[in-house]
KEKE-3310 file (N, C-alpha, C; in steps of 0.2 Angstrom, whole numbers, plus 5000, padded with zeros to 4 digits):
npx = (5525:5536:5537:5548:5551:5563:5573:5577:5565:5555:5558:5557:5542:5538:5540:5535:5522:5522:5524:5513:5503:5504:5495:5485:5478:5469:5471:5485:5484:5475:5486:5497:5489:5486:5499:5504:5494:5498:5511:5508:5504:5512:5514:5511:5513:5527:5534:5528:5532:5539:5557:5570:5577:5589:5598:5594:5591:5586:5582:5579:5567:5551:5538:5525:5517:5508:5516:5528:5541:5541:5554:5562:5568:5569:5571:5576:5568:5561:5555:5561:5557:5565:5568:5556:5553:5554:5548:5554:5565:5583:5589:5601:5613:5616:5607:5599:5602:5604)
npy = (5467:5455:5447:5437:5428:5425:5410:5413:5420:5415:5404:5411:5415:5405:5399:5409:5407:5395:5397:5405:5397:5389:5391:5398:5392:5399:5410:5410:5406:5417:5426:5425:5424:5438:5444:5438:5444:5459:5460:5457:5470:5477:5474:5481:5492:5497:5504:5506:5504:5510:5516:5508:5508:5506:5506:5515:5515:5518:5508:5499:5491:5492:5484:5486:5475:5471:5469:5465:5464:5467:5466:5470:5470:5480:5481:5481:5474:5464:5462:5457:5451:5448:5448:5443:5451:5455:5468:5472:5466:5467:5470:5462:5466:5456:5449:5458:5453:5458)
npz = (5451:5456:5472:5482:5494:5507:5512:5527:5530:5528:5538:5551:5550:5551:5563:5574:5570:5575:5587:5591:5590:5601:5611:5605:5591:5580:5581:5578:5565:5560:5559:5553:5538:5539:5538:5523:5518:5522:5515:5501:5499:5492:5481:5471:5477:5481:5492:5501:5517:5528:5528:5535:5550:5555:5545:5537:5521:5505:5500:5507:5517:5527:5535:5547:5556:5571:5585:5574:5563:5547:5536:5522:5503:5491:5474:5458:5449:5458:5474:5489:5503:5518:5534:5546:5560:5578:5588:5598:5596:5594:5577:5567:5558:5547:5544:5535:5522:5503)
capx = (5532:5538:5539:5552:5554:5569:5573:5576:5559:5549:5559:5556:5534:5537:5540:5531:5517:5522:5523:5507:5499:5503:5490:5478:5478:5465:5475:5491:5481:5474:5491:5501:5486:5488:5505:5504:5490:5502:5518:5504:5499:5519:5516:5507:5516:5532:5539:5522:5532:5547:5564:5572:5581:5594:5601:5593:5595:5578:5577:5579:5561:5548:5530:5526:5513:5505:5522:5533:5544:5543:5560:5560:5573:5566:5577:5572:5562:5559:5553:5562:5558:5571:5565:5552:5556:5550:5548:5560:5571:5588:5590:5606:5615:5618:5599:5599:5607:5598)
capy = (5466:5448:5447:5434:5426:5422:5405:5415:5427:5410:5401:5416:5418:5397:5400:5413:5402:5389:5400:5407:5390:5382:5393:5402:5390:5400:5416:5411:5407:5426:5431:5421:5427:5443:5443:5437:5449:5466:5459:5457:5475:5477:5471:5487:5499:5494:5511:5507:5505:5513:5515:5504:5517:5504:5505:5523:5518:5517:5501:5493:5494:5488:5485:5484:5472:5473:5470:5464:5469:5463:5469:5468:5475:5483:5480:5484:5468:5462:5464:5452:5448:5447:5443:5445:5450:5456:5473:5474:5462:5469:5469:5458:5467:5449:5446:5461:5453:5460)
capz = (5454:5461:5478:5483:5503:5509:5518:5531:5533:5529:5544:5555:5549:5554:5571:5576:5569:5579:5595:5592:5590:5606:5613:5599:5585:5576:5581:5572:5556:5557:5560:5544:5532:5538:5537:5519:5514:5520:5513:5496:5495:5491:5474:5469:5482:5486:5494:5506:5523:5531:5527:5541:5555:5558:5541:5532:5513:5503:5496:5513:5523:5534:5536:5553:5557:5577:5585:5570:5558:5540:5533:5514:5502:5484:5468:5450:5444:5464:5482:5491:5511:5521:5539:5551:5569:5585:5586:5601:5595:5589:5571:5567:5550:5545:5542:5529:5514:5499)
cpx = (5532:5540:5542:5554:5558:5569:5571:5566:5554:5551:5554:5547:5534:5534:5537:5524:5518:5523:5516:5502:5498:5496:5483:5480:5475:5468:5481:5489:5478:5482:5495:5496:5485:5491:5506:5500:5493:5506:5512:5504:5507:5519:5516:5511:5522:5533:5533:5526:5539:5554:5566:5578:5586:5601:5600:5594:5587:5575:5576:5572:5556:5542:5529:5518:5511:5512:5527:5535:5544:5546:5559:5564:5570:5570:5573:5566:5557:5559:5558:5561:5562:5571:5561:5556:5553:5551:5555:5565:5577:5588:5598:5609:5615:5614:5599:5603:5603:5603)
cpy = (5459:5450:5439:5434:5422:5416:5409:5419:5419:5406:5404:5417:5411:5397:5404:5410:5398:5392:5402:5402:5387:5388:5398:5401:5394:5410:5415:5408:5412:5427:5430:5425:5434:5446:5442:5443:5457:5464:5459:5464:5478:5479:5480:5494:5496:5498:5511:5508:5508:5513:5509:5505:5515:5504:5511:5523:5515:5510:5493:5497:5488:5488:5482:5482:5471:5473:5468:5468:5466:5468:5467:5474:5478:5484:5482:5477:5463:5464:5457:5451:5446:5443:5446:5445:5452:5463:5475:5470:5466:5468:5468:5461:5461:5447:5449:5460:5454:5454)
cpz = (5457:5468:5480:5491:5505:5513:5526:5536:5532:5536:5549:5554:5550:5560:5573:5574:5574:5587:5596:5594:5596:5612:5611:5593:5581:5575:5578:5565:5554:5556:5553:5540:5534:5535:5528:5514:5515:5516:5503:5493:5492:5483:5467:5470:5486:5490:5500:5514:5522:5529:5537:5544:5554:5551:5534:5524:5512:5503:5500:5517:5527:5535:5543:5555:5567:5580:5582:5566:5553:5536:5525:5511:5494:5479:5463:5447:5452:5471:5485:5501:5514:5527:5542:5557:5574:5583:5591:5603:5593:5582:5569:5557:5546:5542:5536:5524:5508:5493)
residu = (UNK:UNK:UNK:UNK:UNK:UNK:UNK:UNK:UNK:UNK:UNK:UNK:UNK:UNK:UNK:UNK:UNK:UNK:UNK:UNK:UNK:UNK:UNK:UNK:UNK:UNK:UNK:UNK:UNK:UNK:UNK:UNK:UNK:UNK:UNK:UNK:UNK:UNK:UNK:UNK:UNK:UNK:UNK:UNK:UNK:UNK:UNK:UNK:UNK:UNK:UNK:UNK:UNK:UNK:UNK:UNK:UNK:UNK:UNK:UNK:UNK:UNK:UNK:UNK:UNK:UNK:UNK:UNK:UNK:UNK:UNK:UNK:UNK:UNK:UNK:UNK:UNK:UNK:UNK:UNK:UNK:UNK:UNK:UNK:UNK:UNK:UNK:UNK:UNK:UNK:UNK:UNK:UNK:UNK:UNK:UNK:UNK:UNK)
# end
């Protein structure tokens, strides 16, 4: 299955890079290739993480990465990435456009 990353979730896996860096460059190059290699096992097993509480329909979900969210939405021929967030960030309906 293709997996597809939103403008947005690559903004959002920027920044978070780029906060991590200003004091553990070598920790936010673990964290991106992590990040890439969860959102990876998708390809195989999309239905891997959670339905996403804040909106309860299947094909919207969530891999939850140490304290992030990788929201991702599951259509018939693709996975698409939606955003990454904080864990106790709000989640902004606005972000989930499939």
């Amino acid at each position: 299955m293709k997996i597809v990353w939103s403008p947005l979730a690559v903004e959002r896996a920027s920044k978070i890079v780029d906060y991590i860096t200003q004091d553990k460059p070598m920790a936010a190059e673990k964290w991106i290739h992590a990040v890439f290699s969860k959102v990876e096992q998708l390809r195989s097993n999309p239905e891997l993480g959670r339905i996403v509480p804040e909106i309860n329909e299947r094909r919207f979900r969530e891999l939850i990465y140490g304290n992030y969210r990788i929201i991702y939405h599951i259509s018939s021929k693709e996975i698409s990435i939606l955003t990454i967030r904080h864990g106790k960030q709000i989640l902004p309906i606005d972000e989930i456009k499939a």
